[in-house]
VEXKEVO-768485 format. One line per 2 residues: number of its first residue (from 1); their letters; for each residue z, y, x of C-alpha. Coordinates in steps of 0.1 Angstrom, whole numbers, plus 2048, in hexadecimal, padded with zeros to 3 digits. Each point is the difference from the previous one (the first is absolute). Layout:
REM VEXKEVO-768485
NUM	a	Z/Y/X; ...
This chain:
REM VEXKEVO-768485
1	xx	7B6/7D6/721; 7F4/7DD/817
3	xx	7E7/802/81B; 7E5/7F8/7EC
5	xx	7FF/81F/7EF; 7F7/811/81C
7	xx	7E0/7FA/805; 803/7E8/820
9	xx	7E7/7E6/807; 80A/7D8/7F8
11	xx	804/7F7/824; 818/81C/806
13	xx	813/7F7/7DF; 7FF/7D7/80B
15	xx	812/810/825; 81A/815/7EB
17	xx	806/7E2/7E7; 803/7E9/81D
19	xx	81B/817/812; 816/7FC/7DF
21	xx	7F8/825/7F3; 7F8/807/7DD
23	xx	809/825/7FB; 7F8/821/816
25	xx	81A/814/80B; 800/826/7F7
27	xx	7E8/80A/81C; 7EC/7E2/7FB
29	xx	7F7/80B/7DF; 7F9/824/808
31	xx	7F0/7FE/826; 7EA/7DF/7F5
33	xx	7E9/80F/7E3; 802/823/815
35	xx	7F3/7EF/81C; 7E8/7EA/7F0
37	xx	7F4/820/7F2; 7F4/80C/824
39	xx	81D/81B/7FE; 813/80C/81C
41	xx	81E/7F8/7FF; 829/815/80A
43	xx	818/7E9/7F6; 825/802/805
45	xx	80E/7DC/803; 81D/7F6/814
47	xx	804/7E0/80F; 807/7DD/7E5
49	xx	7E7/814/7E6; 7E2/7E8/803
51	xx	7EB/818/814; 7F0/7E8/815
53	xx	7F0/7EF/7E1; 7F8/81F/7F5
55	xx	7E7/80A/818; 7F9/7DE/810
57	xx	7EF/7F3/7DC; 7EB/81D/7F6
59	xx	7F4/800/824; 7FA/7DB/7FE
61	xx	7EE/802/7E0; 7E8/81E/808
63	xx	7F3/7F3/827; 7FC/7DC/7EB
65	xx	7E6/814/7EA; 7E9/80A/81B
67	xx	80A/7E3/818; 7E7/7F4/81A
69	xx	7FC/7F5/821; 804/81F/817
71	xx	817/7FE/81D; 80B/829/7FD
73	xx	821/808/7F2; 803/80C/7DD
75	xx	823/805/7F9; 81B/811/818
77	xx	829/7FB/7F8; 813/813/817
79	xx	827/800/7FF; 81F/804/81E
81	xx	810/7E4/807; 7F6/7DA/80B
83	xx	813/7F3/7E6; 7ED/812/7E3
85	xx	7E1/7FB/80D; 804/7DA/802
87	xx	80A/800/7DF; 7E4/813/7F0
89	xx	7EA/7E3/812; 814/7E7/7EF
91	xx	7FB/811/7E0; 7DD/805/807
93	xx	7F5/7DA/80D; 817/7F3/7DE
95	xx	7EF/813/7E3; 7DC/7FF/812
97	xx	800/7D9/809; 7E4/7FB/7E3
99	xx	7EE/818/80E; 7E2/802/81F
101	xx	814/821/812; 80C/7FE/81E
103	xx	821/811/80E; 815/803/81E
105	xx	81F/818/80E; 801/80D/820
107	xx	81F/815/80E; 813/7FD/824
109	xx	817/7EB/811; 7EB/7E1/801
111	xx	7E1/7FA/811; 7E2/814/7FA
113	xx	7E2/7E7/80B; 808/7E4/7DF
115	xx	7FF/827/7EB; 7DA/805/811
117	xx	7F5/7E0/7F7; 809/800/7DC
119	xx	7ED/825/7FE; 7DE/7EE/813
121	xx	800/7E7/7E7; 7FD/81C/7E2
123	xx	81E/80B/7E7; 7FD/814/7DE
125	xx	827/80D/7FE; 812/80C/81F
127	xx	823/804/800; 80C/810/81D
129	xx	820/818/813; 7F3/821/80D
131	xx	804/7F5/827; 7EE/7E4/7FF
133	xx	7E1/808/7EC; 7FD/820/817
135	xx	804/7E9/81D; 7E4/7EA/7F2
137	xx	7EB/822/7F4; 800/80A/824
139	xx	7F6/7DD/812; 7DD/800/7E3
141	xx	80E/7E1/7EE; 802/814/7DC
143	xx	7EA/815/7EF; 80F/810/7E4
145	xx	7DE/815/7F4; 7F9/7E8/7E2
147	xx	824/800/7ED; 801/800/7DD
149	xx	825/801/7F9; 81B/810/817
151	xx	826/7F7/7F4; 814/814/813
153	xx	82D/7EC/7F6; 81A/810/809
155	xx	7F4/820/807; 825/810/803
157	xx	809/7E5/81A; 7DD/808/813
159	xx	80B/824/805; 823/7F5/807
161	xx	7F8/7EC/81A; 7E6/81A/810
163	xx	7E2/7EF/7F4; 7EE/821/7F6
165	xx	7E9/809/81B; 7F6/7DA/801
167	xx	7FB/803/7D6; 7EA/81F/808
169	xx	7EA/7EB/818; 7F9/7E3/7ED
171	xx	7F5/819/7E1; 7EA/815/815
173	xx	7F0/7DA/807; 7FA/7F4/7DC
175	xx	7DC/80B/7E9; 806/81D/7E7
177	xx	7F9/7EC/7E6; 819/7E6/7F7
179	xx	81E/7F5/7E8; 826/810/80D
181	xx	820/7F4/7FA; 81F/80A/80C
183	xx	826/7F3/7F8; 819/80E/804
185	xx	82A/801/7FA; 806/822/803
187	xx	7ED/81F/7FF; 804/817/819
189	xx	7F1/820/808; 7ED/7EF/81B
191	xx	7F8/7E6/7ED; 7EF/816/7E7
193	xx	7ED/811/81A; 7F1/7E1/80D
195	xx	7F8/7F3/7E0; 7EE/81F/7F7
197	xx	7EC/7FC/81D; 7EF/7E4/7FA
199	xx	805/7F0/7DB; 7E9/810/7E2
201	xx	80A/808/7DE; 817/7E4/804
203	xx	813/7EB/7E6; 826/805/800
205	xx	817/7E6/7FC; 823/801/804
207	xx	817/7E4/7FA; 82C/805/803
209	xx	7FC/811/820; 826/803/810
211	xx	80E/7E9/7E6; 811/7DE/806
213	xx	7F6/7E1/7EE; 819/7FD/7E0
215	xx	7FD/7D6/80D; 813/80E/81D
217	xx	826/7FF/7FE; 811/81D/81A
219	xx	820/804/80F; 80E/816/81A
221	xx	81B/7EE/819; 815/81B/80A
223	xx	813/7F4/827; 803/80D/820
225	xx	7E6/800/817; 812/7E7/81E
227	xx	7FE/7E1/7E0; 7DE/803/7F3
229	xx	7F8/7E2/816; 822/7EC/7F3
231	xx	7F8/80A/7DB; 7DB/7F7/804
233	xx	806/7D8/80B; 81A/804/7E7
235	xx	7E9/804/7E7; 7E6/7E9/807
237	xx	81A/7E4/807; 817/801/7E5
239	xx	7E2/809/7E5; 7EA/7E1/817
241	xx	7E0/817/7FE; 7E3/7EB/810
243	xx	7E9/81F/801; 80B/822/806
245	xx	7EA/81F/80F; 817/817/810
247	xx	7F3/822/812; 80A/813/81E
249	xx	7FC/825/809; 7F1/7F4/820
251	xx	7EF/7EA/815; 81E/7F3/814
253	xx	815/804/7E6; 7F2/7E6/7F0
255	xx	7FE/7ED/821; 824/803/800
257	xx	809/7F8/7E0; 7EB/7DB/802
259	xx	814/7F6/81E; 820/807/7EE
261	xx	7FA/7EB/7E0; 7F2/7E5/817
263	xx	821/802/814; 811/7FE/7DD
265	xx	7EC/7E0/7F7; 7E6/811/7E9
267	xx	7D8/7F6/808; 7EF/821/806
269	xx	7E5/812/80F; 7F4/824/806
271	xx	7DE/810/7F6; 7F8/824/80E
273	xx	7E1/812/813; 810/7F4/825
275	xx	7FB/7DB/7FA; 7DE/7EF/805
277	xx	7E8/7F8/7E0; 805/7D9/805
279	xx	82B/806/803; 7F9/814/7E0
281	xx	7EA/7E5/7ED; 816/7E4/80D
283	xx	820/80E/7F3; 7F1/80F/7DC
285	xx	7F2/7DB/7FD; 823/7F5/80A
287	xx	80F/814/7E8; 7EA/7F5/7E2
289	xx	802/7DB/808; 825/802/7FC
291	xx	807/7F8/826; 810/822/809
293	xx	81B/80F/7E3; 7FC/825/80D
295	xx	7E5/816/80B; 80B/820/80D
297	xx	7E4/81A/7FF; 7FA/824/80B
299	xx	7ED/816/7E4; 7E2/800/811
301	xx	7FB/7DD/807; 808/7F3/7D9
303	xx	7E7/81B/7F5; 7EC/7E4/7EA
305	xx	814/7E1/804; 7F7/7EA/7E7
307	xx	819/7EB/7F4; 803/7EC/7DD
309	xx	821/7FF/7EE; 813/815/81B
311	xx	825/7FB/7EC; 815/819/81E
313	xx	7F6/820/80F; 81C/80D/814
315	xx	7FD/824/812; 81C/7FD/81C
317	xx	7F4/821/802; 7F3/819/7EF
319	xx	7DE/812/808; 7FD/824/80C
321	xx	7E2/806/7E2; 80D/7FA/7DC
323	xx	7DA/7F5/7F4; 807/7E1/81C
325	xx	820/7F3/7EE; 7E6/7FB/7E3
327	xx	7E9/7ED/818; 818/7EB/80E
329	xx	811/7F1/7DC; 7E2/7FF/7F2
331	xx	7FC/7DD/817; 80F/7F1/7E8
333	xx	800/7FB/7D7; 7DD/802/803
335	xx	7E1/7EA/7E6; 821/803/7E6
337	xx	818/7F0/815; 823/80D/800
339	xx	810/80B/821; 821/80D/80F
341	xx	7FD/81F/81B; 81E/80B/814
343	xx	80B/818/813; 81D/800/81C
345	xx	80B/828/805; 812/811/816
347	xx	80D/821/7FD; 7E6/810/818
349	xx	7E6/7F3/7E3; 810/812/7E6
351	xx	7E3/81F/7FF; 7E8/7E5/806
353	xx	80B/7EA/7E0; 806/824/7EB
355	xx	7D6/806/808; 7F8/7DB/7F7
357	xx	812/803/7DD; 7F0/823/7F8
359	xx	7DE/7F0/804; 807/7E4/7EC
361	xx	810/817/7E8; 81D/7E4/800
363	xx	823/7FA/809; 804/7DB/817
365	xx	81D/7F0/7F3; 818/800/820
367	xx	816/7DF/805; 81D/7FD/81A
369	xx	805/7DD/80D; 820/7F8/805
371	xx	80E/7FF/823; 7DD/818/80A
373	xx	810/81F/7EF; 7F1/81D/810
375	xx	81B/818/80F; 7EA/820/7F8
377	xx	7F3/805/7DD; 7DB/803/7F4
379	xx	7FD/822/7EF; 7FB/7F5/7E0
381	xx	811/7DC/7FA; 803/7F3/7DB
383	xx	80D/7DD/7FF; 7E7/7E8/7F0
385	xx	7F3/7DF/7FE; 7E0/7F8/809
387	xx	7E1/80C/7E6; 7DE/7FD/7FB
389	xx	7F4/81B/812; 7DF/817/7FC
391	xx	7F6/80F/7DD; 7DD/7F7/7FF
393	xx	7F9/81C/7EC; 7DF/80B/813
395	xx	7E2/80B/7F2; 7E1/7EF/809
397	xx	7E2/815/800; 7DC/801/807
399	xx	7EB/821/7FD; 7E9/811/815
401	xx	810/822/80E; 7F6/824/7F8
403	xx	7F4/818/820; 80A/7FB/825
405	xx	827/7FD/7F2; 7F5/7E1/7F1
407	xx	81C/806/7E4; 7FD/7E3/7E3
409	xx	7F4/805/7E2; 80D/7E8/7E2
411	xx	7EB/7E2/800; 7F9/7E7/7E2
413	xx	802/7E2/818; 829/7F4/804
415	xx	809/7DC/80B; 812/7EC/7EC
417	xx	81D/7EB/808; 7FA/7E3/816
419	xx	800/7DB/7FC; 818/7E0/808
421	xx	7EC/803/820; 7EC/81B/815
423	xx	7F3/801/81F; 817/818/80F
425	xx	806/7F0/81E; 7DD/803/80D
C-alpha cells in the first residue's frame, strides 16, 4: 500500500512526499481510512509505530475540507509530556504547510503570555499538556465548546503520571458531538474504563503492542553494579559511538551519571522533568546536531523524543514496568533503520530482566565483557553472541469491537508489509 491509496488529499500527499515517505506504516494504513471514515478510533501503538502520522493526516485532511476563517479551535491533541507534545506540533506544522490551518502547542515550563498571543490570533489544532491548557481554561484564553476532533496519545502515560482528573475536566469541556481518538501502548483496566467513557462504537486497531522492533539488535551486559559507569564509557569509547541515548531510573541518577562521563571525557547532557524546558531543548538540539555524544534521560522525559537514525540505546538500568523497556528501545531502529539496544544488569535486576523477557516473549542474548565479569550470576545466563532481537510476529488488526468488552472480531482489513521507507519516526 503507498499513501495515495488512502484517500488523502494532494497537498497532504506533496507534505508526505516531501518528508521522504512513500509507504504507511501498519497503523497508518488502518487508523488513516478509519479515521477519514469519521470513526472513533482505540488504537494500541507503542512508540516508533508511525502514530503521529496516523492521526495528524486524517485530521489534516478532514478540517482542510470544511476550512474557513473562524478563529475557534477545531481540533484538540492532548498527550503528557513536553517533549511529545512538541513533536506532534512538528508533525502537524510539516504535513499541513500546504494548507490554510493554523496550529500551536502550549504546555508549562516556558512562558505563558507568547502561548496567549498565538491563541488571540486564532488556531484550528491545539496541542497541548494537561497543566497548561487547564491553566489557560481557567484564565478565559481557550474555549474548547467547538472541537471537532479530540486525540487523546499516550493515554497509559496520562494515567501514569496522574493526569486523570485533569483528562476528566478537559472532556466534560468538549461538545457531544465530535470525532475521538485515543492511542495507546498498553491496555489497562483503567484504560478501558476511560475509553469507554467517552469513545463510540470505536474502531480497534492494534499494532505489536509489547513487542520489540526485529530492526533492533538486544543484548544483556551482565556486571556488577559498582562498574556500570566503567563499562558504559567503555563502550562508547572503544565502539566510538557519536550518539547514544542512555536512561536512568531517576532524576539524579541521571544527573549523576552525566557528570561522570564528562569527568571521563565523554560530551553529555541530562534530560528529565527537574530541568527547565529551554536546558531540555538546548540539550535534545545538542544531541541531534552531533555536539553532545550522550544524552542521558529519565523515562518520563524521553516519552516522545524524536530522533532519526538513533544507532545505540543503552538502559544502564533497567525500568521498574516491563511495557517501558519496550518504550525505551523502541528509540531507536525506527522508519527501517537498524539499531543496537543494551542493557547493563546487575544482579538486583535480575526479576526485573526475567518480567522484561516474559513480555517480549524473548530470551536477550547475555554477553560478559571481559575484565567486567559480574561476580553474582543472572538467573538464567546462556552464553551468546549478540542477535537480532524481537520476532515481529504481531498481528496487526483493525475491527470495530463487540459490547462494552470491546473484544475484536476478525476483520477483512490487514496491513501489508511496509516499504524501503515509512514514516515511523513521526
Amino acid at each position: 500500500m503507498t499513501f495515495q491509496e488512502l484517500g488523502l488529499s494532494k497537498e497532504l500527499l506533496q507534505a508526505v512526499s516531501n518528508s521522504g515517505y512513500t509507504t504507511p506504516t501498519p497503523v497508518q494504513a488502518n487508523a488513516i481510512p478509519a479515521i477519514l471514515n469519521g470513526d472513533d478510533v482505540l488504537a494500541g501503538a507503542q512508540t516508533g509505530t508511525g502514530k503521529t502520522a496516523g492521526f495528524t493526516l486524517p485530521m489534516l485532511h478532514l478540517l482542510q475540507a470544511k476550512s474557513g476563517k473562524t478563529k475557534h479551535i477545531r481540533a484538540l491533541v492532548l498527550t503528557p509530556t513536553r517533549e511529545l507534545a512538541a513533536q506532534i506540533d512538528e508533525s502537524v506544522q510539516t504535513y499541513g504547510k500546504f494548507l490554510p490551518i493554523r496550529s500551536t502547542v502550549v504546555f508549562g515550563g516556558v512562558g505563558i503570555n507568547p502561548q496567549i498571543a498565538k491563541l488571540k490570533r486564532g488556531v484550528d489544532i491545539l496541542v497541548a499538556t494537561p497543566g497548561r491548557l487547564l491553566d489557560l481554561i481557567g484564565q478565559g484564553k481557550v474555549n474548547l465548546s467547538q472541537i471537532e476532533f479530540f486525540v487523546l496519545d499516550e493515554a497509559d502515560r496520562m494515567l501514569d503520571m496522574g493526569f486523570i482528573h485533569d483528562i476528566r475536566k478537559v472532556l466534560k469541556l468538549l461538545p457531544k458531538k465530535r470525532q475521538n481518538l485515543l492511542f495507546s501502548a498498553t491496555f489497562s483496566a483503567e484504560i478501558k474504563k476511560l475509553a469507554s467513557g467517552f469513545l463510540h462504537n470505536p474502531t480497534f486497531i492494534e499494532v505489536a503492542r509489547n513487542e520489540t522492533a526485529h530492526q533492533v539488535t538486544q543484548v544483556v551486559y551482565p556486571v556488577n553494579k559498582a562498574q556500570k559507569r566503567a563499562l558504559l564509557s567503555k563502550l562508547i569509547s572503544e565502539g566510538d559511538w557519536q550518539q547514544v541515548l542512555v536512561f536512568t531510573k531517576t532524576k539524579h541518577g541521571a544527573n549523576r551519571l552525566t557528570k561522570q562521563l564528562e569527568t571521563d571525557g565523554i560530551g553529555a547532557s541530562a534530560i528529565h522533568g527537574n530541568k527547565s524546558q529551554t536546558a531540555r531543548t538546548k540539550a535534545l538540539a545538542g544531541f541531534k546536531a552531533g555536539s553532545i555524544r550522550v544524552l542521558v534521560a529519565t523515562d518520563i522525559a524521553a516519552r516522545g523524543l524524536d530522533i532519526d537514525q538513533l544507532p545505540h540505546v543503552v538502559n544502564y538500568e533497567l525500568p521498574h514496568v516491563a511495557e517501558d523497556y519496550v518504550h525505551r528501545i523502541g528509540r531507536t531502529g525506527r522508519a527501517g533503520n537498524s539499531g543496537e539496544a543494551m542493557s547493563l544488569v546487575s544482579i538486583d535486576e535480575d526479576k526485573l530482566l526475567r518480567g522484561i523477557e516474559r513480555l517480549i516473549k524473548k530470551d536477550i542474548p547475555k554477553v560478559t565483557i571481559e575484565g567486567f565479569e559480574a561476580t553474582e550470576k543472572l538467573s538464567d545466563l546462556p552464553k551468546e553472541k549478540p542477535q537480532r532481537g524481537g520476532r515481529n510476529g504481531g498481528q496487526n488488526r483493525s475491527q470495530k469491537p463487540q459490547g462494552n468488552n470491546r473484544r475484536p472480531q476478525n476483520s477483512n482489513r490487514r496491513s501489508q508489509g511496509q516499504g524501503r521507507r515509512s514514516s515511523g519516526n513521526r
